[in-house]
KOLGU-4560 file (N, C-alpha, C; in nm, 3 decimals, padded with zeros to 5 digits):
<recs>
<n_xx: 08.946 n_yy: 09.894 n_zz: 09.188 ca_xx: 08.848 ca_yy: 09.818 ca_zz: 09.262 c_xx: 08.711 c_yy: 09.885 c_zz: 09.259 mol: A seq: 1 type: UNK>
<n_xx: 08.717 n_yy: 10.031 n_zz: 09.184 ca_xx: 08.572 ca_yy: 10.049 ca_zz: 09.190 c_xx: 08.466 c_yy: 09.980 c_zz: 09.082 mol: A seq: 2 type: UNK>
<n_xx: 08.504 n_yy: 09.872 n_zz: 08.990 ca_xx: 08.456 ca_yy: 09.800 ca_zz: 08.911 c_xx: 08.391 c_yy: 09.701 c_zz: 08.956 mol: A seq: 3 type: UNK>
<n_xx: 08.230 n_yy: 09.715 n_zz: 08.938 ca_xx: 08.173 ca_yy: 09.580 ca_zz: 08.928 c_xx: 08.258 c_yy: 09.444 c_zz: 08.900 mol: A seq: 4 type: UNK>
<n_xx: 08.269 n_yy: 09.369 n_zz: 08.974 ca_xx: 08.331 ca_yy: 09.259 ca_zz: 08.972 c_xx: 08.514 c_yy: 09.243 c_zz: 08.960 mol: A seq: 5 type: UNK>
<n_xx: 08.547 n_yy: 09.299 n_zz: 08.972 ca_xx: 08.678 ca_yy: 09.365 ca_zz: 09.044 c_xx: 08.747 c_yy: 09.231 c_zz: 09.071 mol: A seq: 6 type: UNK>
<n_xx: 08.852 n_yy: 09.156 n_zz: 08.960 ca_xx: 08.874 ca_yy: 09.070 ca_zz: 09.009 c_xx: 08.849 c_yy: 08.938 c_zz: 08.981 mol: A seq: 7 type: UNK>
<n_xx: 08.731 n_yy: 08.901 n_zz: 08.968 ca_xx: 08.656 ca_yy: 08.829 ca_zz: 08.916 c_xx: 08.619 c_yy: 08.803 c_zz: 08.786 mol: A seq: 8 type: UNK>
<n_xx: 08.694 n_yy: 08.859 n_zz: 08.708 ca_xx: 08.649 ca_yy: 08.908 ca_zz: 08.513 c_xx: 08.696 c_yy: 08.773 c_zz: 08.469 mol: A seq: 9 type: UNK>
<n_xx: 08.827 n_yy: 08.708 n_zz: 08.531 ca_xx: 08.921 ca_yy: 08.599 ca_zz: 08.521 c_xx: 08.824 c_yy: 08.469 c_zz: 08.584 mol: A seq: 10 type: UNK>
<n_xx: 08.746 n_yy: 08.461 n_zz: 08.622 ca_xx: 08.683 ca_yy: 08.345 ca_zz: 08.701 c_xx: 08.599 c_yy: 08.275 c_zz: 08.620 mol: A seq: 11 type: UNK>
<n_xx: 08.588 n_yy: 08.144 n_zz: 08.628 ca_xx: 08.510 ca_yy: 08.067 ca_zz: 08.539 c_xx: 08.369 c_yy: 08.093 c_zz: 08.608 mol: A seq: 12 type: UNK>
<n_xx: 08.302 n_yy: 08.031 n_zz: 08.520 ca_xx: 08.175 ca_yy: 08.020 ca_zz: 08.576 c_xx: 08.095 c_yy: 07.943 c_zz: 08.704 mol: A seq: 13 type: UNK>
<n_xx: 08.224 n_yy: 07.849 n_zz: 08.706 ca_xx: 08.195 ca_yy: 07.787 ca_zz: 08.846 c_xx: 08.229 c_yy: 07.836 c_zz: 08.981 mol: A seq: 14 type: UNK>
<n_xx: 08.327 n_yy: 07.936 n_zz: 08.889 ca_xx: 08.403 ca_yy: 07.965 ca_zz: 08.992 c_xx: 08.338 c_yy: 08.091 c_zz: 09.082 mol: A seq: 15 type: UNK>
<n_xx: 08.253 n_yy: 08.136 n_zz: 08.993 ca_xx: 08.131 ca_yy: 08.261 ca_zz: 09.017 c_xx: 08.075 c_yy: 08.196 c_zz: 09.075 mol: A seq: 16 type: UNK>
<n_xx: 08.003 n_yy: 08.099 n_zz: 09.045 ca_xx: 07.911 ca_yy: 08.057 ca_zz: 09.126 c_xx: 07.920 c_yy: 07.996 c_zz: 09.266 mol: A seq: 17 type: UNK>
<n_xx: 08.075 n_yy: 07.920 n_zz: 09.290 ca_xx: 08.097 ca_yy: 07.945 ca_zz: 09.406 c_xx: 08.108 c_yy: 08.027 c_zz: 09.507 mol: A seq: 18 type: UNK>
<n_xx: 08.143 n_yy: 08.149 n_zz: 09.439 ca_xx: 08.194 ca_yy: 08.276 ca_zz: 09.520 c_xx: 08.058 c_yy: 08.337 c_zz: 09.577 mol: A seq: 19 type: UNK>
<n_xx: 07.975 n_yy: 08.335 n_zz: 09.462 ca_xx: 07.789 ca_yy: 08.364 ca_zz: 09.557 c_xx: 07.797 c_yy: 08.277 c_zz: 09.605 mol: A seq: 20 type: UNK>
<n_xx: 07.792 n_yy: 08.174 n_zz: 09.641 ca_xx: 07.723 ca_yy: 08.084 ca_zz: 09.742 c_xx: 07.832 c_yy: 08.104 c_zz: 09.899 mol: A seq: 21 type: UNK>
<n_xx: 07.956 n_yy: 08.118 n_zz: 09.832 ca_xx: 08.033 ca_yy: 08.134 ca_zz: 09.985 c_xx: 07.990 c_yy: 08.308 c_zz: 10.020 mol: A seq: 22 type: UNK>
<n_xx: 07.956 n_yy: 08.384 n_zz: 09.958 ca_xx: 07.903 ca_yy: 08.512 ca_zz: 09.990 c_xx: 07.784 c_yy: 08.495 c_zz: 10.044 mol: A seq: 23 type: UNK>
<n_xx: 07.705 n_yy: 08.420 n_zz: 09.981 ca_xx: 07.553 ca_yy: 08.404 ca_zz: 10.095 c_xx: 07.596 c_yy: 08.320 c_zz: 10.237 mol: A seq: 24 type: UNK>
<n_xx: 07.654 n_yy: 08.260 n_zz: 10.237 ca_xx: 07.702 ca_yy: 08.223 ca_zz: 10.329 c_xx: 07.818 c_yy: 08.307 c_zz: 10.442 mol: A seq: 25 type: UNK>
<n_xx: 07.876 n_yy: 08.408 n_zz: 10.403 ca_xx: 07.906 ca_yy: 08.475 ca_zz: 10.501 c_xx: 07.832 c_yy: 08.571 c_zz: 10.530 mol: A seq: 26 type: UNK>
<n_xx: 07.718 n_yy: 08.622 n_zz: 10.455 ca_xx: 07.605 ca_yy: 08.752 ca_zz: 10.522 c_xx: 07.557 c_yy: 08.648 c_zz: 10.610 mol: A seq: 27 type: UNK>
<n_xx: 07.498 n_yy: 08.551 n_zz: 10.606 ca_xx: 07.431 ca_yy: 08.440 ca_zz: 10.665 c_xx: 07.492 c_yy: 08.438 c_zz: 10.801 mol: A seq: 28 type: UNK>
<n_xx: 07.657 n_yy: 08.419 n_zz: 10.826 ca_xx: 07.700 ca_yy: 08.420 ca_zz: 10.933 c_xx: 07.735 c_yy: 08.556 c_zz: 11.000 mol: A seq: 29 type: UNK>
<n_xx: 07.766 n_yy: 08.632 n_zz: 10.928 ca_xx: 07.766 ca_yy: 08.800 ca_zz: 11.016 c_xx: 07.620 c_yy: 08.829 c_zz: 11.035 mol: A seq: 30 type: UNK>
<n_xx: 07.516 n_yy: 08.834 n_zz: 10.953 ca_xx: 07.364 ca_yy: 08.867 ca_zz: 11.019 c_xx: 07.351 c_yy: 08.764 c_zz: 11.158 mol: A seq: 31 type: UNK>
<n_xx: 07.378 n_yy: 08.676 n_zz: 11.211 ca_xx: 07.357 ca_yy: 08.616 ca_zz: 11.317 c_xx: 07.445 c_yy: 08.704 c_zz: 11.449 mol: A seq: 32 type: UNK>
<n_xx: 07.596 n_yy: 08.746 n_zz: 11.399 ca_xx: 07.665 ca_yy: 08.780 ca_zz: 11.501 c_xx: 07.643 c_yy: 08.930 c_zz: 11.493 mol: A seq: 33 type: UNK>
<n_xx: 07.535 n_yy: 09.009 n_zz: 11.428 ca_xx: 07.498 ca_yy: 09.149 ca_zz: 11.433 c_xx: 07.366 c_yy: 09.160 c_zz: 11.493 mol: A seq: 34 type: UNK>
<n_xx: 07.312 n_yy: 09.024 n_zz: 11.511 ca_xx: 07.164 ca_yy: 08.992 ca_zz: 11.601 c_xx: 07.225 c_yy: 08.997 c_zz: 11.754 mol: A seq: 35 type: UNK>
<n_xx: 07.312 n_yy: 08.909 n_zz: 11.761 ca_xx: 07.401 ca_yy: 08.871 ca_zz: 11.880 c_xx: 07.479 c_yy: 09.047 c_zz: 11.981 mol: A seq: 36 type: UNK>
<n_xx: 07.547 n_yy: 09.123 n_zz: 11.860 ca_xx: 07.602 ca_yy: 09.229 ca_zz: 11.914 c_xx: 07.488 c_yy: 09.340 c_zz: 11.935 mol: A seq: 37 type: UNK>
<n_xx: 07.388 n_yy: 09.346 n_zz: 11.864 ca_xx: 07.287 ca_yy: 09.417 ca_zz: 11.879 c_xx: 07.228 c_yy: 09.423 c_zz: 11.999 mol: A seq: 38 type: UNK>
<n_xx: 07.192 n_yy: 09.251 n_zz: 12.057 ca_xx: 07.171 ca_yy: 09.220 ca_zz: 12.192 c_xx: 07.252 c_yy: 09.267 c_zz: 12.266 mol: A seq: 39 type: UNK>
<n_xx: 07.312 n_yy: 09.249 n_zz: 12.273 ca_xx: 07.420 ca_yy: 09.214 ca_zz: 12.400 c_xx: 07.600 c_yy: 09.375 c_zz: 12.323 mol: A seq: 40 type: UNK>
<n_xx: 07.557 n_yy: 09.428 n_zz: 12.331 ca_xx: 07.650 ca_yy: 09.544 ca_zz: 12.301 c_xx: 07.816 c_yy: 09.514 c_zz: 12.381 mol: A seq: 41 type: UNK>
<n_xx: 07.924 n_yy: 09.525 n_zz: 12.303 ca_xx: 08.034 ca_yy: 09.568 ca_zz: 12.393 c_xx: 08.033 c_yy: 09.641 c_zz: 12.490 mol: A seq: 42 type: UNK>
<n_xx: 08.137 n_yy: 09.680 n_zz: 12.510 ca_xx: 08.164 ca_yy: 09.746 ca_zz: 12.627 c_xx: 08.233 c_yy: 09.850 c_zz: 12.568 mol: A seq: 43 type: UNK>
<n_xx: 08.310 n_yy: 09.927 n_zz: 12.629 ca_xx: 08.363 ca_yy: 10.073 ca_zz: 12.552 c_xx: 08.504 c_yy: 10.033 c_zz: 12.525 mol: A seq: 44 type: UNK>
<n_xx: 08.548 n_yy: 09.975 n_zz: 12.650 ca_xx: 08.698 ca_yy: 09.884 ca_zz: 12.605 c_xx: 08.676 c_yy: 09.811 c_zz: 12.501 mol: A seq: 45 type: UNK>
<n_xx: 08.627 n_yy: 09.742 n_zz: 12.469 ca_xx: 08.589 ca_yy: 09.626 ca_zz: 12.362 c_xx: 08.619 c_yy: 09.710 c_zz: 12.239 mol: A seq: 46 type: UNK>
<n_xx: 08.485 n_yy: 09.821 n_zz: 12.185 ca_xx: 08.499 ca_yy: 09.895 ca_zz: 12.075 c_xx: 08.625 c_yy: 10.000 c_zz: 12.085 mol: A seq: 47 type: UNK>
<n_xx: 08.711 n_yy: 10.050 n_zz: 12.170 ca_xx: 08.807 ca_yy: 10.099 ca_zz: 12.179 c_xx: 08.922 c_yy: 09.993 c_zz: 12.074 mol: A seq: 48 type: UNK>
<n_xx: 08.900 n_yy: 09.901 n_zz: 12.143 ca_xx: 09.048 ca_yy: 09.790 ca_zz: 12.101 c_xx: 08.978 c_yy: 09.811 c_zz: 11.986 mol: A seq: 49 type: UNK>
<n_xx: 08.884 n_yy: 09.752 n_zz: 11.949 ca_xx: 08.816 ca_yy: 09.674 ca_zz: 11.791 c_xx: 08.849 c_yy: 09.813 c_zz: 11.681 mol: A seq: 50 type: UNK>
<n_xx: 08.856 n_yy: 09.941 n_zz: 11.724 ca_xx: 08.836 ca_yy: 10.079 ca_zz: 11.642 c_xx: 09.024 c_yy: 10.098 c_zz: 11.663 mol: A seq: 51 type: UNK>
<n_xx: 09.095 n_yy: 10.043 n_zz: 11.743 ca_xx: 09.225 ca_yy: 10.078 ca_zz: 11.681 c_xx: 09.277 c_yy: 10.004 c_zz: 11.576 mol: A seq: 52 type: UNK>
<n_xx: 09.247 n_yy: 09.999 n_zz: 11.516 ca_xx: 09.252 ca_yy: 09.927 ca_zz: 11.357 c_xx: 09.423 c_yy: 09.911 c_zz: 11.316 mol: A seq: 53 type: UNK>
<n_xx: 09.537 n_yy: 09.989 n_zz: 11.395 ca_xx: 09.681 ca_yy: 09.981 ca_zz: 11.340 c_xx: 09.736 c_yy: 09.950 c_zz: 11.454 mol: A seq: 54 type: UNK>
<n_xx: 09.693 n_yy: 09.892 n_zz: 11.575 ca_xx: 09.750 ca_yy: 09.830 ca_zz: 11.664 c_xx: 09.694 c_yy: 09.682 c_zz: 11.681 mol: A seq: 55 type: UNK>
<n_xx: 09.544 n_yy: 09.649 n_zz: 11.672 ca_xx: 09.495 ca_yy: 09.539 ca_zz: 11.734 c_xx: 09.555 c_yy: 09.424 c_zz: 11.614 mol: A seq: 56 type: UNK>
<n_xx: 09.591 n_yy: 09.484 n_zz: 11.472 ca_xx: 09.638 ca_yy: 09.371 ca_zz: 11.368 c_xx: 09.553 c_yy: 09.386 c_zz: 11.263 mol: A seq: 57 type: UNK>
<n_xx: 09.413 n_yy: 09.458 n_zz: 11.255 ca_xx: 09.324 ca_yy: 09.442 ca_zz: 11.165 c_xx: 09.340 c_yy: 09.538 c_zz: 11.008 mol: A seq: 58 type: UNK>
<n_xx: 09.432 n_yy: 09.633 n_zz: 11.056 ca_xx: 09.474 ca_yy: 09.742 ca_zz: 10.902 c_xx: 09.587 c_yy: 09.591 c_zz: 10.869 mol: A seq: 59 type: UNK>
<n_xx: 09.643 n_yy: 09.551 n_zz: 10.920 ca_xx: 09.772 ca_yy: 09.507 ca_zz: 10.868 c_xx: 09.733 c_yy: 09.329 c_zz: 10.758 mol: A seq: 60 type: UNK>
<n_xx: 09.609 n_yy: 09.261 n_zz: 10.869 ca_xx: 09.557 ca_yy: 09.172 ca_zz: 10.761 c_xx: 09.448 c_yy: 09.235 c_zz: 10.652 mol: A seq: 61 type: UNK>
<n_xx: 09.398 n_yy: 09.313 n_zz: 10.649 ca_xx: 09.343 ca_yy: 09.393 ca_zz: 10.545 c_xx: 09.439 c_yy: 09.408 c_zz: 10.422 mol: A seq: 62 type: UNK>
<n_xx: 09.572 n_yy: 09.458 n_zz: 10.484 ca_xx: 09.675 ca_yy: 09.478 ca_zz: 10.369 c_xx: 09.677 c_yy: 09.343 c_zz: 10.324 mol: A seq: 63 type: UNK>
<n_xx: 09.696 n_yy: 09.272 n_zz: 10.410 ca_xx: 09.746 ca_yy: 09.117 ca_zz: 10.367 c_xx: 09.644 c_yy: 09.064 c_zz: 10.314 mol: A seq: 64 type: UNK>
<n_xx: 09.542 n_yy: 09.038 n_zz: 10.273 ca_xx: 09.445 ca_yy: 09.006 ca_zz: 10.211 c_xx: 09.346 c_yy: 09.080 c_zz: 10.111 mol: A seq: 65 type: UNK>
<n_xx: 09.362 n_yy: 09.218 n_zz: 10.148 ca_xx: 09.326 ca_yy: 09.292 ca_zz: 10.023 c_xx: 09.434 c_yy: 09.299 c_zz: 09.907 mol: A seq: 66 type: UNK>
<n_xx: 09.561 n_yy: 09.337 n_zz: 09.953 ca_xx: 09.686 ca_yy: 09.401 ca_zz: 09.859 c_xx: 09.751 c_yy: 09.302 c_zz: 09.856 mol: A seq: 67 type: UNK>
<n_xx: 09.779 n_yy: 09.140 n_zz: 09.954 ca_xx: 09.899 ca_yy: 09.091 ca_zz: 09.920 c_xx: 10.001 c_yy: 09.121 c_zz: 09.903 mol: A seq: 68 type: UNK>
<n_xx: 10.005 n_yy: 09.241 n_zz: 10.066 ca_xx: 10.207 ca_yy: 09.252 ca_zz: 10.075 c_xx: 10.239 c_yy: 09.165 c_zz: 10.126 mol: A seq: 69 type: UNK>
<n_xx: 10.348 n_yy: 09.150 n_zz: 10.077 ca_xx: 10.429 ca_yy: 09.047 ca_zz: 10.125 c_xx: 10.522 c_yy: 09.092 c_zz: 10.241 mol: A seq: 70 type: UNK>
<n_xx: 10.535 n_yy: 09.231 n_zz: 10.296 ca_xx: 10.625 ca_yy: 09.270 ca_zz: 10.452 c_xx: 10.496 c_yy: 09.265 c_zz: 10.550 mol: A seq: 71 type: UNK>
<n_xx: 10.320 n_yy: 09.263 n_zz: 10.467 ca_xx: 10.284 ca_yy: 09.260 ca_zz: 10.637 c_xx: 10.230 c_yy: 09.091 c_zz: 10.644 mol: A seq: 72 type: UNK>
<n_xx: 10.241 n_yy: 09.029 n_zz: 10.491 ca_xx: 10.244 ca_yy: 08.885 ca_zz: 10.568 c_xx: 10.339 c_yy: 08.806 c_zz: 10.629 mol: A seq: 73 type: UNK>
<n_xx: 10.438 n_yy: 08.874 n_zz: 10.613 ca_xx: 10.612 ca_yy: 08.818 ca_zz: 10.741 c_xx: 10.531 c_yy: 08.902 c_zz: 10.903 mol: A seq: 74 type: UNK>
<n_xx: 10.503 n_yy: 08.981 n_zz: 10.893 ca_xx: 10.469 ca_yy: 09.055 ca_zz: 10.988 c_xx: 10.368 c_yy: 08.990 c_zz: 11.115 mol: A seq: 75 type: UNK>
<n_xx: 10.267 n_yy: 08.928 n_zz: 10.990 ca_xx: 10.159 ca_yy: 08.867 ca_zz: 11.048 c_xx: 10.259 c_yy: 08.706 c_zz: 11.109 mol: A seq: 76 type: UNK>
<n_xx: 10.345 n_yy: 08.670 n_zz: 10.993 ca_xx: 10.368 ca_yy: 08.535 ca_zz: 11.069 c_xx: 10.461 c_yy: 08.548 c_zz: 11.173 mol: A seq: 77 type: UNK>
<n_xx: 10.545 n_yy: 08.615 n_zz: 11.150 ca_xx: 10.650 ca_yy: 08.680 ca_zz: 11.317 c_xx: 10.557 c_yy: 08.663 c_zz: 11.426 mol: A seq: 78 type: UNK>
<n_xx: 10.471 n_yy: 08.768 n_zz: 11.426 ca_xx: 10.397 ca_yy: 08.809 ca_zz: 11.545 c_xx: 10.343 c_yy: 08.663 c_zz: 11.641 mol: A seq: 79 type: UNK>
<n_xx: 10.227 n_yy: 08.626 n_zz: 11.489 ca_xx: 10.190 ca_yy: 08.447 ca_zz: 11.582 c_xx: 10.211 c_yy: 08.348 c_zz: 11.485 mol: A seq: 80 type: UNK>
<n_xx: 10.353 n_yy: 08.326 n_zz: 11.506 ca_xx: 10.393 ca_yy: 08.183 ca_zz: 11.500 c_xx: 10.329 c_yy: 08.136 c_zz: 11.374 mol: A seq: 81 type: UNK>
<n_xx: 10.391 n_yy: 08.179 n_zz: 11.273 ca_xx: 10.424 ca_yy: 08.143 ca_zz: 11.140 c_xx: 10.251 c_yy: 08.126 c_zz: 11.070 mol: A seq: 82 type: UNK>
<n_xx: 10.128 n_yy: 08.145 n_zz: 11.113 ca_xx: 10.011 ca_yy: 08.107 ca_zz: 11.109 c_xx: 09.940 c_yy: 08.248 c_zz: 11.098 mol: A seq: 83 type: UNK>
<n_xx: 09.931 n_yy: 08.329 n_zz: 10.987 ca_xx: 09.846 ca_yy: 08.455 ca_zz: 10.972 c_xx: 09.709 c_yy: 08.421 c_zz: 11.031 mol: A seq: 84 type: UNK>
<n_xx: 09.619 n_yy: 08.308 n_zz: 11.023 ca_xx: 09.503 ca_yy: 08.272 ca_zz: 10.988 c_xx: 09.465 c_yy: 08.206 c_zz: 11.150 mol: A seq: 85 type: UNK>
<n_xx: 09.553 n_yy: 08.198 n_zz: 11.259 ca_xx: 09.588 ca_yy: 08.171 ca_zz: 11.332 c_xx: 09.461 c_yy: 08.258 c_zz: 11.486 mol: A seq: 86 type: UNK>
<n_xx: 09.387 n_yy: 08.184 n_zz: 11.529 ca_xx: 09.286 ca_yy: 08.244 ca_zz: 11.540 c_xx: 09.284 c_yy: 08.347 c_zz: 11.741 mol: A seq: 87 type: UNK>
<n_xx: 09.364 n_yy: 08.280 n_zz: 11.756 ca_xx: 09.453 ca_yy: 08.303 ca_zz: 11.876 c_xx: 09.555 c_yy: 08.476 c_zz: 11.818 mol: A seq: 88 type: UNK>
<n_xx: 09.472 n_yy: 08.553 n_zz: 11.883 ca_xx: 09.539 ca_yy: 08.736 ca_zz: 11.854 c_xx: 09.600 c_yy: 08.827 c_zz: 11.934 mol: A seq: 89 type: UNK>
<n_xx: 09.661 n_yy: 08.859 n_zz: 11.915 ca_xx: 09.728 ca_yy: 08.968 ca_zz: 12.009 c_xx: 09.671 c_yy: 09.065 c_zz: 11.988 mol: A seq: 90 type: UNK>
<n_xx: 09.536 n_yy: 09.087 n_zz: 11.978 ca_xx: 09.454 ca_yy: 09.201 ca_zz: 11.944 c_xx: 09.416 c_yy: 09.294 c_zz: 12.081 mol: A seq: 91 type: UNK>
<n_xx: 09.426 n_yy: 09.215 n_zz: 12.184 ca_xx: 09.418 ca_yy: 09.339 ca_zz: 12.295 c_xx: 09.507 c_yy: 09.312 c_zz: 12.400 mol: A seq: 92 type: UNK>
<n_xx: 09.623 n_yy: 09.280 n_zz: 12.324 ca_xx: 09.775 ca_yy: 09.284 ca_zz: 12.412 c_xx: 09.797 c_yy: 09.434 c_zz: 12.443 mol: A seq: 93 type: UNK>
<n_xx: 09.754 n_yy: 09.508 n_zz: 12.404 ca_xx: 09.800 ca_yy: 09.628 ca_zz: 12.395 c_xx: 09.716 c_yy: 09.744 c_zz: 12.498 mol: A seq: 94 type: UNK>
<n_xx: 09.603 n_yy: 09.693 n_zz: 12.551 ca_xx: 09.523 ca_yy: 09.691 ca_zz: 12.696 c_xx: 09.612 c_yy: 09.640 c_zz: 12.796 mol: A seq: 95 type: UNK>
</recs>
């Protein structure tokens, strides 16, 4: 993955060109919610949960979407109800 385009060597040309446009489109939407957190800062609980990265769920969809294991996408659908993508988290069950 340390290769320029990593992934992408296989993609048509449209298919590039979609992928910039859905990439400008997600800086587009995180620069708004880094205006937003900038304002208005968490709380220490907040970045506590958000920084345990192997409890709140966030190392485990990383795996699942960077690596495509297949034990932490059973993992992910066990937990909530068959729906990885599922926007409803048990991310600070653990508070």
């Amino acid at each position: 993955m340390d290769k320029p385009m990593f992934g992408m060597k296989y993609f048509t040309p449209l298919e590039k060109i979609v992928h910039a446009f859905h990439m400008e489109e997600m800086w587009e939407m995180i620069h708004h919610e880094y205006v937003n957190l900038k304002s208005n800062p968490p709380t220490k609980d907040a970045f506590e949960c958000a920084m345990d990265v192997e409890r709140n769920g966030v190392l485990e969809m990383f795996r699942f979407l960077a690596f495509r294991e297949p034990e932490a996408a059973l993992r992910l659908k066990k937990k909530q109800g068959n729906d990885p993508r599922k926007k409803e988290s048990s991310a600070h069950e653990h508070r």
